[in-house]
N, C-alpha and C positions, 0 to 999 in steps of 0.2 A: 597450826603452823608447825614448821621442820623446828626442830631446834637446834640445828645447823645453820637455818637458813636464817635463823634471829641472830648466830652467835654467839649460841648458849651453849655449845662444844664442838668440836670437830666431828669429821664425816667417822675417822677411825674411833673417836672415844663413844660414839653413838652406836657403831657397828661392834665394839667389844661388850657394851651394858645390853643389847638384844639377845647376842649371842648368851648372855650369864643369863639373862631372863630365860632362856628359851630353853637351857641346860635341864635335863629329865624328863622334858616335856615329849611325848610323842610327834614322830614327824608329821605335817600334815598331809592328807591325802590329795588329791591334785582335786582338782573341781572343774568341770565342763569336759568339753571336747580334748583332746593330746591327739598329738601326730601318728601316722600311720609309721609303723617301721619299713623302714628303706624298703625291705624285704618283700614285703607285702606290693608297694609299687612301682615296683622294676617292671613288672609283667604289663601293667596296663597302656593301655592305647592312648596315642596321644589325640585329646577332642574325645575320648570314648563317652565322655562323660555330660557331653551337651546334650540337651534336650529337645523335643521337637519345635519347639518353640523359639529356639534359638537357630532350628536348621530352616525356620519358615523364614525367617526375618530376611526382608531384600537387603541390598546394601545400601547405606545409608546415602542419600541425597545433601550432598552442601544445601542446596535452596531452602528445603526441606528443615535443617537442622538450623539455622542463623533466622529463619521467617519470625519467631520470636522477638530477637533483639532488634528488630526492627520500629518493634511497638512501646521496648523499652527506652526506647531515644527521647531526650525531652525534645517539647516541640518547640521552644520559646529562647530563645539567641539572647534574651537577655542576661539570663543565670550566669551561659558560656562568658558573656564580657567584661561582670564583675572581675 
């Protein structure tokens, strides 16, 4: 649990004793993916980057798309009248 959210200090005295912990410590290095700089995608096409899979796909059907929730309906009126 926070120990803010117990109580047990405020949001600032929590954020001053991290910051002393963390004094001399190396920064950490970022982990996973990070964003592309600006720079790099000014140039790019808008959609350049869909697939053909995505260029195959018709357009979608209401019928098509709600035919599920059909079968999700209860079938029994007495539930609805409690």
């Amino acid at each position: 649990m926070d120990p803010v959210t117990l109580g047990l200090c405020s949001q600032i005295d929590l954020d001053l004793e991290v910051q002393r912990a963390s004094r001399g410590q190396p920064a950490a290095a970022p982990a996973g993916d990070t964003l592309l700089p600006a720079s790099m995608t000014e140039s790019l096409e808008v959609g350049a980057d869909r697939s053909a899979k995505d260029e195959s796909e018709d357009e979608l059907d209401a019928d098509a798309v709600f035919a599920k929730l059909s079968s999700l309906k209860s079938t029994s009126q007495d539930e609805d009248e409690e």
